[in-house]
Structure formats: structure tokens, C-alpha cells
C-alpha positions in Angstrom: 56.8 -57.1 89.7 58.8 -54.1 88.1 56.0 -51.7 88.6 55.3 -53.1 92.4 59.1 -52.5 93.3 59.3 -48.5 91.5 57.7 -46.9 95.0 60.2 -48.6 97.1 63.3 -47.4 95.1 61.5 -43.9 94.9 60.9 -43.8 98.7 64.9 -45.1 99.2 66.3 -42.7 97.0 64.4 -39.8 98.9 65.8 -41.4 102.2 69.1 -41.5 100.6 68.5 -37.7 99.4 67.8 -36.6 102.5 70.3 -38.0 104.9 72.7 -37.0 101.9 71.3 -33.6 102.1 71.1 -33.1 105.8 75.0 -34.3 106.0 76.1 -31.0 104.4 76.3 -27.9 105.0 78.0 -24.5 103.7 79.9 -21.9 105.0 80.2 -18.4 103.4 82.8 -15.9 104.2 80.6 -13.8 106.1 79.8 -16.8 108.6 81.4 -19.4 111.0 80.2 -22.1 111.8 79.6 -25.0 115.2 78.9 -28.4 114.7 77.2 -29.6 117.9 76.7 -33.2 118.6 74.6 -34.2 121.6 74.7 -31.0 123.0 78.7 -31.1 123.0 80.5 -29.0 120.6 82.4 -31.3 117.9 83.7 -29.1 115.7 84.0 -24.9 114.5 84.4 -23.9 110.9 85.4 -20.5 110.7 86.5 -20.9 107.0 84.2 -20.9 103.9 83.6 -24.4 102.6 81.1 -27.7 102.1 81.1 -29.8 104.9 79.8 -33.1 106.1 78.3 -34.1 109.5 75.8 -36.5 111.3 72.7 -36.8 109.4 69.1 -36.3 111.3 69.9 -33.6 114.0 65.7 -34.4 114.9 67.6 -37.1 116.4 69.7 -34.5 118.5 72.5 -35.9 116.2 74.8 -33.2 114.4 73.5 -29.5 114.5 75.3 -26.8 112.9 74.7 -22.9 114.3 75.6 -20.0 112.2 77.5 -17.1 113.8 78.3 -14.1 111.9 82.1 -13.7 111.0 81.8 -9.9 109.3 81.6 -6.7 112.1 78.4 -6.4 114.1 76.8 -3.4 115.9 74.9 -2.7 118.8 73.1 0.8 119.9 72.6 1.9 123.3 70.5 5.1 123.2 69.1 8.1 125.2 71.9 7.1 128.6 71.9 10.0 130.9 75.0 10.9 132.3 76.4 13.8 134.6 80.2 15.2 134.6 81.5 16.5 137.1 80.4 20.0 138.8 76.7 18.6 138.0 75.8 18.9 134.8 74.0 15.8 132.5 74.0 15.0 129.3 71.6 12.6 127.2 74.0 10.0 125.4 73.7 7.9 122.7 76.6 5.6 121.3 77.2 2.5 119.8 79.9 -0.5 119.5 81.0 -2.1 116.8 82.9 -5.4 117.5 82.8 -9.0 115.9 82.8 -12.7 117.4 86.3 -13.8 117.5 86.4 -16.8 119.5 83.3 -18.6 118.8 83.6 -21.7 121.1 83.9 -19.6 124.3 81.0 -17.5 122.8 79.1 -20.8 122.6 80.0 -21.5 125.8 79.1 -18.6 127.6 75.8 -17.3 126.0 74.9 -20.5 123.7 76.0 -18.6 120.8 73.0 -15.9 121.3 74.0 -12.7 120.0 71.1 -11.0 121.7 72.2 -12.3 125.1 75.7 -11.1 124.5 74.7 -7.7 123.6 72.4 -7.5 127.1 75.8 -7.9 129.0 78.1 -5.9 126.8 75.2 -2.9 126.7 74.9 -3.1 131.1 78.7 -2.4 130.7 78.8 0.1 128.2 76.0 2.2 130.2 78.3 1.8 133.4 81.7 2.8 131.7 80.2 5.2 130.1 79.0 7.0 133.2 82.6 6.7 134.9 84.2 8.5 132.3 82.1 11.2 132.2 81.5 11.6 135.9 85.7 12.1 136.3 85.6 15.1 133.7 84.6 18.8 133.1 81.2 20.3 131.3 83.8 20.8 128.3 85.2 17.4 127.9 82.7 15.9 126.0 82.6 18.8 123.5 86.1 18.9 123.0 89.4 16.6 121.9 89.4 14.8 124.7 86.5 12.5 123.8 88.4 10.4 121.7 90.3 9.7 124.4 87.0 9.4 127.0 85.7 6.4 123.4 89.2 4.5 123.6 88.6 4.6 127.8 85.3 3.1 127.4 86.6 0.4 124.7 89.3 -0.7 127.1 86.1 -0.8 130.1 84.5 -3.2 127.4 87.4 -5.5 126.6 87.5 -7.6 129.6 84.0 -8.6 129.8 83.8 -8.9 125.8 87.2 -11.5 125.9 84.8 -13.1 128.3 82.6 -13.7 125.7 84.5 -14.7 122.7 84.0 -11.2 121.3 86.7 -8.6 120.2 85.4 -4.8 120.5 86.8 -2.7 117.3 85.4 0.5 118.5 82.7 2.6 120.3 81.5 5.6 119.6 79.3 8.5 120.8 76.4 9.7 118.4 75.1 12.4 120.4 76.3 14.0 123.3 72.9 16.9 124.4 72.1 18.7 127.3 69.4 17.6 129.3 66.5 20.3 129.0 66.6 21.1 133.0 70.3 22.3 132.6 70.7 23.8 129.3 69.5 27.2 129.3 71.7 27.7 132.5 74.4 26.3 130.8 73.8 28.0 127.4 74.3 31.1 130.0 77.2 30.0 131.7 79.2 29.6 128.3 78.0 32.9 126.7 79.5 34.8 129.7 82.7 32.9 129.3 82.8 33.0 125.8 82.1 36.9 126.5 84.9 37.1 129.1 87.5 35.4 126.6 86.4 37.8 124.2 87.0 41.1 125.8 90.4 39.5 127.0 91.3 38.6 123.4 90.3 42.6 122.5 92.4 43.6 125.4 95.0 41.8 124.4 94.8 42.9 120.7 94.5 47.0 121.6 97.5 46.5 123.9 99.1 45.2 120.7 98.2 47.2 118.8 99.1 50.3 121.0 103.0 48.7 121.4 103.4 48.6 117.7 101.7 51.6 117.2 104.6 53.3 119.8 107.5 51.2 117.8 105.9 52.7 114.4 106.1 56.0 115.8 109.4 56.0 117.0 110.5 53.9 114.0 108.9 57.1 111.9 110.9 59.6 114.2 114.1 57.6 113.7 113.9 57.4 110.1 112.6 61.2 109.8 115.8 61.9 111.9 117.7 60.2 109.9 117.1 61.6 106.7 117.3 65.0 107.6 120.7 64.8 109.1 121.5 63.1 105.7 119.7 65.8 103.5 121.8 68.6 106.0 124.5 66.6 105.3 124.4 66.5 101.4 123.0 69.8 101.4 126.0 71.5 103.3 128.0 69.5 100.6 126.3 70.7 97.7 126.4 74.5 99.4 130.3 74.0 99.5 130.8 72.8 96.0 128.8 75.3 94.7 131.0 78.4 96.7 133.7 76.3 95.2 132.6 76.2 91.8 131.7 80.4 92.3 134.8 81.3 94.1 136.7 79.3 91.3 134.5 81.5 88.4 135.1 84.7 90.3 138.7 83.8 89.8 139.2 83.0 86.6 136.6 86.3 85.5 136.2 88.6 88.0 133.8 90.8 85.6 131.6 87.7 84.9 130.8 86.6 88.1 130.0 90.2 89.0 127.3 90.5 86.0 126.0 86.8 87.2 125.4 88.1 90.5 123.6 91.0 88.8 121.4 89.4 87.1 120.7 86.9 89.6 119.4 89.9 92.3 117.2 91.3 89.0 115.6 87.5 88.7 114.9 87.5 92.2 114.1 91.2 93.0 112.2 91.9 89.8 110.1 88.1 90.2 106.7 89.2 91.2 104.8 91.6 89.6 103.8 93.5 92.6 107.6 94.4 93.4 108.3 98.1 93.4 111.7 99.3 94.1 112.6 103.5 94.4 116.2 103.9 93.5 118.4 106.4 92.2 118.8 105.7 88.2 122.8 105.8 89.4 122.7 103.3 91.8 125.0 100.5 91.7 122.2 97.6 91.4 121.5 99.3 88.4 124.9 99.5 86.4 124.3 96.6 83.9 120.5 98.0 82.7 122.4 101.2 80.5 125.7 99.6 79.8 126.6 95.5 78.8 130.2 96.5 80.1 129.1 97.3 83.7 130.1 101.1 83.7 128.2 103.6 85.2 127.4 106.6 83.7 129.6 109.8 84.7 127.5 111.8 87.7 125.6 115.5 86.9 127.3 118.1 88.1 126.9 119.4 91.9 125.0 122.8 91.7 126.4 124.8 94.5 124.1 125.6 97.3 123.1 129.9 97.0 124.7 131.7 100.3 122.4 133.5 101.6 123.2 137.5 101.8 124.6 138.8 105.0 123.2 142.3 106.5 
């Protein structure tokens, strides 16, 4: 009788197994979770855990949907947009956002991540061609697009709060010309980029021409300067040195006189091709026969013959 009853208590304990089984369920901390009962939502878990609910969802009982807690990302490629003045470019970007409020997301797109990313991506592609339709060629390729990303998050809030969802950011991976408009456009900046040159060397020779002019007259200045200085402490030196001789020539008369002398010898007598024709009794030469200065008595005047009268 044992034996007969050992199927029946296998076959209960794997009913009791499974409706144990199917009565939890786990939540990491990358997921939330909604417990749905009859096709009404019971319950959300958005913390990590164990937890119970109805057995047998076949029975359209308890039923638990996943959603992701962690940041999620959706592309939207290869959107052609044109700025103003005509131009296009070919787009791609890309949102990153996560599923804050996960009852309304339920309620709004059954918890379908797919179907929430349609929506968001039919407003991304429209935002996206309003902010670049109210700006310049250069926009785009300059600063300003961070400002253009956080215009087209703000564009994407409304309709994402809609949804349960919270945008984090959006951002542009490629911003190309179109291949109808760029070699006109490649030509359009070259000749401005040309243009800003030769103003930027304009600009630098006209600088460099105004300090060129202050450097001169700087130079002139300073030259000035130090010549009246130098004419200055020359004239000084000239009178201290006429002092200093004027004092000397007082104090020895004789001295100064044989200084003199031998100063017009240094500077008559300094190059070898110097040739003077003087009397031997000239004054220049009184100190070359005598130390003392005196000149040697004079030869006699020979009277002139008189001529015989008739």
C-alpha cells in the first residue's frame, strides 16, 4: 500500500514545487519590476529583492514584467536636415534616457520599450530639424551645438514624461555634408577662411609697421639722449682736464712747457711717412739739443757785399 501511495506524494510534491516556484520571483538591481493581476497592475518593485505573488499566471493570475532600471539608448541615424540659408547636413545622434516612472510607462505603451522608442525617435527627428533649420552653416560646427543637444533634450522631455521615461542626454554623432552641397560649401569656407587670413596679415603688417615707427623713434630718442650725455660728460672731462693743466702750468711753468713739447713730437712725429723741413733753430725743436729747454746762441749775420758804384 506504501509503494501504491509513493506516485501520489511524488506528483503533490511537484504540484507543491511548482506553485511554490511560480509564487516567486527576483529582482536585481539592474531591473524593476510589475506585478499584473487580471490585466490590472497590482503592484511595482523597483527595488532588488524575492517576492511572492499569485501562482499559475496560465491562469491569467499574477504576471510579473521586467523593465530595465540601468540607462538605456536609442540611435536614430542618417536624418537629413537643412540650416538656414539652404544648406543640409546628414545627422546621426542618439538618446540616452532610463524608465523612471514605470506604471505610467505600463500604461501608455504596455511596458514595450520598442514602442516607446518609435514615439520618442518621430520626436527626436522633428526637434532635431527645428533647431537646425533656426541656425547658420556654422552652428553645427561650432560651440553652439551643445546648446542646439540641451534644446533638443528639453523638445524630448514632454513627450518622454508622457511616457514614464526621463531623458539624461542626446547627442549628435555625426554632423556631414550632404554630397550635393559640399564641394560648394568646401569653396564657400576656403574663400572665407582666405579673406580672414589676409585681414589677420593686414592686421599683423600694420602692427608691425606701428611698432616698427615706435622702435625707431624709441632708437632716435635714446641715440639723442646719450649723446647730449656723452657732450655733456665730455665738456666736463675737457674742463677738468684745462683745470688740472692750467693748475700744472702754475705750479711749473717749465714743465708744462716740455709736456706740451713732447706731446706735438708724439703726435707730429707718429706716422712714419711724416716729413717736416725746419730750421735746426726753430723753437719746436729746443728740447731735441738741450734737456733744459735753451736754444742754442744764433750764427752770426754775414753782411750782405755792396755792390761797387761807377
Amino acid at each position: 500500500m506504501t509503494s501504491n501511495r509513493l506516485p501520489a506524494i511524488i506528483i503533490l510534491l511537484a504540484i507543491v514545487l511548482v506553485i511554490a516556484y511560480s509564487s516567486v520571483f527576483v529582482v536585481n538591481a539592474r531591473e524593476q519590476a510589475i506585478v499584473v493581476r487580471f490585466g490590472q497592475i497590482q503592484s511595482v518593485k523597483t527595488e532588488p529583492g524575492i517576492y511572492f505573488k499569485l501562482p499559475l499566471a496560465f491562469m491569467d493570475a499574477d504576471r510579473v514584467q521586467i523593465v530595465e532600471k540601468q540607462a538605456l539608448r536609442f540611435d536614430l541615424d542618417n536624418i537629413r536636415v537643412q540650416v538656414r540659408g539652404g544648406s543640409t547636413f546628414d545627422v546621426d545622434a542618439f538618446v540616452i534616457y532610463d524608465i523612471k516612472d514605470v506604471r505610467k510607462f505600463r500604461e501608455t505603451v504596455s511596458g514595450d520599450r520598442e514602442a516607446a522608442e518609435a514615439r520618442l525617435r518621430t520626436q527626436l527627428d522633428s526637434s532635431l530639424r527645428r533647431v537646425y533649420g533656426l541656425r547658420d552653416f556654422d552652428a553645427a560646427l561650432s560651440d553652439e551645438r551643445v546648446a542646439m543637444m540641451l534644446e533638443v533634450r528639453d523638445d524630448l522631455h514632454g513627450d518622454a514624461e508622457n511616457l514614464g521615461i526621463n531623458i539624461q542626454d542626446v547627442r549628435i554623432r555625426r554632423t556631414d555634408l550632404t554630397q550635393q552641397v559640399a564641394p560648394q560649401t568646401y569653396g564657400r569656407m576656403r574663400a572665407e577662411r582666405l579673406a580672414e587670413a589676409e585681414l589677420l596679415r593686414a592686421q599683423g603688417t600694420e602692427e608691425g609697421q606701428r611698432r616698427r615707427a615706435i622702435a625707431d623713434r624709441q632708437v632716435v630718442e635714446i641715440t639723442a639722449e646719450a649723446q647730449r650725455d656723452a657732450e655733456i660728460i665730455r665738456g666736463q672731462g675737457d674742463a677738468e682736464r684745462n683745470r688740472i693743466f692750467a693748475d700744472s702750468f702754475g705750479k711749473d711753468p717749465s714743465f708744462f712747457e716740455f709736456y706740451r713739447s713732447m706731446a706735438a713730437y708724439s703726435s707730429a712725429l707718429s706716422s712714419q711717412d711724416t716729413t717736416l723741413v725746419l730750421s735746426p733753430n726753430t723753437e719746436f725743436f729746443r728740447y731735441f739739443d738741450n734737456s733744459n729747454g735753451l736754444m742754442p746762441p744764433a750764427p752770426p749775420q754775414t753782411p750782405a757785399p755792396v755792390a761797387p758804384s761807377n
